[in-house]
C-alpha positions in Angstrom: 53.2 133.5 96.3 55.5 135.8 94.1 58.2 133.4 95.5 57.1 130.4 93.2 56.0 132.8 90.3 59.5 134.7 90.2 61.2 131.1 90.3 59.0 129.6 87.8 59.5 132.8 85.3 63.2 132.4 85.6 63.1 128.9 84.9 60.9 128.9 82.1 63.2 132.2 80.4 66.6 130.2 81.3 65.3 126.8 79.4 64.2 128.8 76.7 68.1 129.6 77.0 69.2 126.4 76.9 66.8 125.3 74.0 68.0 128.4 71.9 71.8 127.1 72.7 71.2 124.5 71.6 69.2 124.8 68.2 71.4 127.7 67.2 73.8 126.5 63.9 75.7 129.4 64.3 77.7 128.0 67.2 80.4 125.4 67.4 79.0 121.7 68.0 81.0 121.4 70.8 80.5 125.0 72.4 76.8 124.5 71.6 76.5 121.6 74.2 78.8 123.5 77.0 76.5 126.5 76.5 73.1 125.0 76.4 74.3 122.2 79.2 75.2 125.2 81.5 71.5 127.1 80.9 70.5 123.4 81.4 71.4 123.3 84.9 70.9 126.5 85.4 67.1 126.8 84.0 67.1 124.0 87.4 68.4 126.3 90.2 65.2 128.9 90.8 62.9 126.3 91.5 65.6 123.8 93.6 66.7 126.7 95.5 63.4 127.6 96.7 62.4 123.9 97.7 65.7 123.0 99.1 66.1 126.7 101.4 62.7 126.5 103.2 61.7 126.1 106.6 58.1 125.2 107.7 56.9 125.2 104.4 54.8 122.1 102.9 52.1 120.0 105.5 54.9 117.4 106.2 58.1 119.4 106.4 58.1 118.6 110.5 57.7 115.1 109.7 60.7 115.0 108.2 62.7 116.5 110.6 61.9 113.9 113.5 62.6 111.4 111.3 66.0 112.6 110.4 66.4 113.3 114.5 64.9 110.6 115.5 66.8 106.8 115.9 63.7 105.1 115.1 63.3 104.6 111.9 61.4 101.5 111.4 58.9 103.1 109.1 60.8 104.6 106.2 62.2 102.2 103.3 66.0 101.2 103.3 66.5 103.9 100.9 65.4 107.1 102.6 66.5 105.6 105.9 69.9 105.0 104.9 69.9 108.5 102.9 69.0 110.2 106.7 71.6 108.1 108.7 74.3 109.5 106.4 73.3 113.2 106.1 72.2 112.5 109.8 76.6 111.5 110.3 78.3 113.9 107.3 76.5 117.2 108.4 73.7 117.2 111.4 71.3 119.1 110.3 68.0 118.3 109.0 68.0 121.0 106.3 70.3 118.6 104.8 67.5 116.0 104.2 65.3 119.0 102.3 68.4 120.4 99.7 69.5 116.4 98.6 66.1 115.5 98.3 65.5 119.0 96.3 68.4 118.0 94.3 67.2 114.6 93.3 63.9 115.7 92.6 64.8 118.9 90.4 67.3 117.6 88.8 66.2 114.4 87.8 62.6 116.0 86.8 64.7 118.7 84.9 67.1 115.7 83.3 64.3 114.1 81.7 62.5 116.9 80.4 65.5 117.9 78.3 65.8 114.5 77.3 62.5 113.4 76.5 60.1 116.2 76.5 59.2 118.0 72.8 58.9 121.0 74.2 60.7 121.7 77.4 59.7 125.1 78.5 55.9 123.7 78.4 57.1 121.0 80.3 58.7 123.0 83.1 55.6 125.1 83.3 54.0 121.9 83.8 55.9 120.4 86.7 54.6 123.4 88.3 51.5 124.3 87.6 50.3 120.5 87.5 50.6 120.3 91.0 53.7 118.2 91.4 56.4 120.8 92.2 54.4 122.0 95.1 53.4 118.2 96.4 57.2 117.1 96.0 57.2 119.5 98.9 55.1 117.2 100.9 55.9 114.3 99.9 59.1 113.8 99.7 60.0 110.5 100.1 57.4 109.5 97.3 58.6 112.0 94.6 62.3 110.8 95.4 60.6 107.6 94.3 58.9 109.3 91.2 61.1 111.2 89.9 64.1 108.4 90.2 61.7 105.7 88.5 61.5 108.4 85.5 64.8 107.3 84.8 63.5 103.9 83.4 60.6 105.7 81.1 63.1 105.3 78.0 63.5 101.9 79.1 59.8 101.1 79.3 59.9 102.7 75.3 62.6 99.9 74.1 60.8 97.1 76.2 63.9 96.3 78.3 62.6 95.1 81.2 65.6 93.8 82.8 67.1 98.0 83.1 63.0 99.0 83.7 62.8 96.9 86.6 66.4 97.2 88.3 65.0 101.2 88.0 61.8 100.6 89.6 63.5 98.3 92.3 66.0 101.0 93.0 62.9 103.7 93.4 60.4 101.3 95.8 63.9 101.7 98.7 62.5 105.3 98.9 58.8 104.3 98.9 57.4 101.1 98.3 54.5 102.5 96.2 57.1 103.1 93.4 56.6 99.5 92.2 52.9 101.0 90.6 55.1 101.6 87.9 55.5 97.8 86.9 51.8 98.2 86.0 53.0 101.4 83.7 55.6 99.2 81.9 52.7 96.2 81.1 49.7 98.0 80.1 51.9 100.5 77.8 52.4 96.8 75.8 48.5 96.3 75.9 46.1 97.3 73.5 42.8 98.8 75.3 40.4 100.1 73.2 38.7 103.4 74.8 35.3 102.5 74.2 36.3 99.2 76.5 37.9 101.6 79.1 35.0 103.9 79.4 32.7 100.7 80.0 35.5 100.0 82.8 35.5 102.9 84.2 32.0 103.6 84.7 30.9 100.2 85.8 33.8 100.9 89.0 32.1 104.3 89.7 28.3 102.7 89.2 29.2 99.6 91.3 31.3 100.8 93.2 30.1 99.8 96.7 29.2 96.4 96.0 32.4 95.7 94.5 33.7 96.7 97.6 31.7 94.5 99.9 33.1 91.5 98.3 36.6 93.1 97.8 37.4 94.8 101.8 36.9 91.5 103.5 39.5 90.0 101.5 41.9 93.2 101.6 41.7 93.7 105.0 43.1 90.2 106.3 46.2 90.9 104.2 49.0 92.0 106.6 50.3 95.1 105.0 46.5 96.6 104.2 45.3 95.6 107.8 47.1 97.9 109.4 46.7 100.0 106.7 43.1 99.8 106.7 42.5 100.2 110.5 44.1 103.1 110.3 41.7 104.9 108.2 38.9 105.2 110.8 36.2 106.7 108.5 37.2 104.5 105.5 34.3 101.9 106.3 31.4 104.2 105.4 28.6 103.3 102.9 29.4 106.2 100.4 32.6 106.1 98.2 35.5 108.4 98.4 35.9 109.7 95.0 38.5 112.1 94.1 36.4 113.7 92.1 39.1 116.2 91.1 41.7 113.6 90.0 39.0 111.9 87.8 38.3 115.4 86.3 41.8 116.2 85.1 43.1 112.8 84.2 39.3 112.4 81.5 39.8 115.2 79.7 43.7 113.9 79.2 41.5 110.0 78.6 39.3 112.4 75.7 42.3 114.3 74.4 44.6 111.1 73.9 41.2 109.0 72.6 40.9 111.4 69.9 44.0 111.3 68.6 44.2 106.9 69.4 45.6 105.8 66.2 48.4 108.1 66.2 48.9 107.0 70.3 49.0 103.5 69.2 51.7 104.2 66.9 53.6 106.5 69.1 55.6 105.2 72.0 55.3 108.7 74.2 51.7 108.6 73.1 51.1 105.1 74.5 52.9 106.4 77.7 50.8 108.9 78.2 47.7 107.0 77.6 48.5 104.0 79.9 49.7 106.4 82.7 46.1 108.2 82.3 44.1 104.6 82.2 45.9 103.7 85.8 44.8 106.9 87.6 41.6 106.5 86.5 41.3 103.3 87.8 42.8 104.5 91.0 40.8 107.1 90.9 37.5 105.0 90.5 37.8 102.5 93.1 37.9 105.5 95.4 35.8 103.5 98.1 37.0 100.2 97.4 41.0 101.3 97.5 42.0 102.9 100.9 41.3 106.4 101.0 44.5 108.2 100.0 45.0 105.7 97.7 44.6 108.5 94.6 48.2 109.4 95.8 49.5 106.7 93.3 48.0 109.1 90.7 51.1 111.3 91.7 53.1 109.3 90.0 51.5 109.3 86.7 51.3 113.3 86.5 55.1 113.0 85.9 54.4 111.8 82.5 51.7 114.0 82.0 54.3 116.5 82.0 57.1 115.4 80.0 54.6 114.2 76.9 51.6 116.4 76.9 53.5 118.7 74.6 54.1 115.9 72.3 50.2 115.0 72.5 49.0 118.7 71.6 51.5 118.4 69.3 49.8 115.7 67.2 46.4 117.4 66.8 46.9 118.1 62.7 44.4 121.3 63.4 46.6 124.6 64.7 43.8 126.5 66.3 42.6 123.2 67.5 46.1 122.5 69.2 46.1 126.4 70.8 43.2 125.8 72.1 43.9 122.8 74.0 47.2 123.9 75.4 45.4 127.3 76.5 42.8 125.0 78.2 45.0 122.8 79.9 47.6 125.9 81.2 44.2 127.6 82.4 43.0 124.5 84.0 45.9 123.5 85.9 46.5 127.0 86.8 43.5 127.5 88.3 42.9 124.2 90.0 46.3 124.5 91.5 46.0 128.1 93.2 43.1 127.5 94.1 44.3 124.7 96.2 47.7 126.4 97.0 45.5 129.4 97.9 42.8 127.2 100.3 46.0 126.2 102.3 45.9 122.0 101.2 49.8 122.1 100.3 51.2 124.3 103.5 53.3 126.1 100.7 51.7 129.6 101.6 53.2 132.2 103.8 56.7 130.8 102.2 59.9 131.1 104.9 63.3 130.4 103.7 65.3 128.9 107.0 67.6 131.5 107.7 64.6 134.2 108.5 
């Protein structure tokens, strides 16, 4: 465990760095961006060296290796097959696969922190404790996706949907679930009051069963989904399979943007974050009606949880108010994540680099 709290303190103290760098007047405009570009990159390294050196670590780090050994492929995308072949021809060795894909990930989460988020140490502290450092260990293949189809978020802003969508497109040949983020670029256009939304939300929980007697039989005769479907022995139960936790987290982020709504619906980042937060809580309230690691998609979403949440907090006029909150959420996510880290869901615990 020190592992990830030693890397994450570095990163944090070497961003702080690079922020410093590059706020300070005292220095030269063009030694200013040298400086703070090479803390940039290096405020990256602690937490890319750890995921990119490990072996064993994460529930589906084996996976990856057979695929990477193994000449049938079939069931990856283009993207991520075409990525193995190469790595598979230039060096041989599956560790290969774990330090580009730690590489993309890192750096393009890192990229767009400095570029978009308000407060970039917050934000680092955020791609970890949130959860999606430790599940980019896991799933790889979909946070390749993610954190590629981050690239388009300015574009989604300036309503270019030509660049948004040639982004997205580029993301789904690494996992086909990146194309969720379509839905991201249209609703961040929509206007949806939260009063409406809570309606929504609760008539999915409260009818959730029926909804999905009329839905399944429908779902189920659609290639893709039937095999999906039949799969997921214990999906055709009578109960529904909430993600209770996921529908936790992403209301009080649905309560905190709510209250500050008219400032969101002025505030591109603000709309971002409040469209991102209405899709997983859809997602996560058609738990029985969806297939059953469906909240996955809400993976996605946590990305921009964590380069505009500092901007949100931000906007609460009220100081004490706004230290409050950010002490909440830190504690929340802190918790709810070792806990889960701790309880063995991630595989991230004992950590092994692979030359031990």
């Amino acid at each position: 465990m020190w592992i990830y709290f030693t890397a994450t303190s570095l990163s944090i103290m070497i961003t702080w760095l690079a922020v410093k760098a590059h706020n300070d007047n005292r220095i030269a405009n063009y030694n200013k961006n040298v400086i703070s570009s090479v803390f940039a990159v290096m405020s990256c390294l602690p937490l890319l060296i750890v995921m990119a050196f490990r072996k064993g670590v994460g529930t589906d780090y084996w996976s990856y290796q057979i695929w990477f050994s193994s000449s049938n492929r079939g069931d990856l995308e283009i993207g991520f097959k075409t990525l193995n072949i190469i790595l598979n021809f230039v060096f041989g060795d599956p560790q290969s696969i774990y330090i580009v894909c730690a590489v993309i990930i890192c750096g393009f989460y890192f990229y767009m922190i400095y570029k978009e988020s308000v407060s970039p140490m917050y934000s680092v502290l955020l791609f970890v404790i949130s959860k999606d450092y430790f599940i980019a260990m896991n799933g790889m293949r979909q946070y390749v996706a993610g954190t590629i189809a981050l690239m388009a978020f300015p574009y989604f802003k300036k309503r270019d949907w030509k660049k948004s969508l040639l982004i997205i497109f580029i993301a789904s040949l690494f996992h086909k679930s990146a194309f969720i983020f379509v839905l991201l670029y249209i609703i961040i256009d929509i206007d949806i009051n939260p009063a409406w939304a809570v309606g929504i939300f609760a008539g999915l929980v409260l009818f959730s069963n029926t909804i999905k007697s009329v839905v399944f039989p429908i779902l189920i005769k659609i290639g893709f989904y039937s095999k999906y479907f039949s799969e997921t022995s214990h999906y055709n139960n009578s109960e529904g399979e909430f993600n209770w936790h996921t529908i936790l987290i992403f209301m009080c982020f649905f309560i905190l943007i709510a209250y500050e709504y008219k400032k969101a619906k002025a505030n591109q980042n603000l709309k971002l974050v409040y469209s991102a937060v209405l899709i997983s809580l859809f997602i996560a309230s058609t738990g029985s009606i969806l297939p059953l690691n469906a909240h996955r998609l809400t993976w996605y979403m946590n990305s921009v949880l964590v380069l505009y949440i500092p901007e949100v907090t931000r906007s609460l006029s009220n100081k004490r108010l706004r230290m409050i909150v950010d002490t909440m959420i830190i504690f929340a996510f802190t918790m709810t994540t070792l806990i889960d880290i701790l309880n063995g869901n991630q595989g991230v615990l004992p950590y092994k680099a692979f030359w031990d």
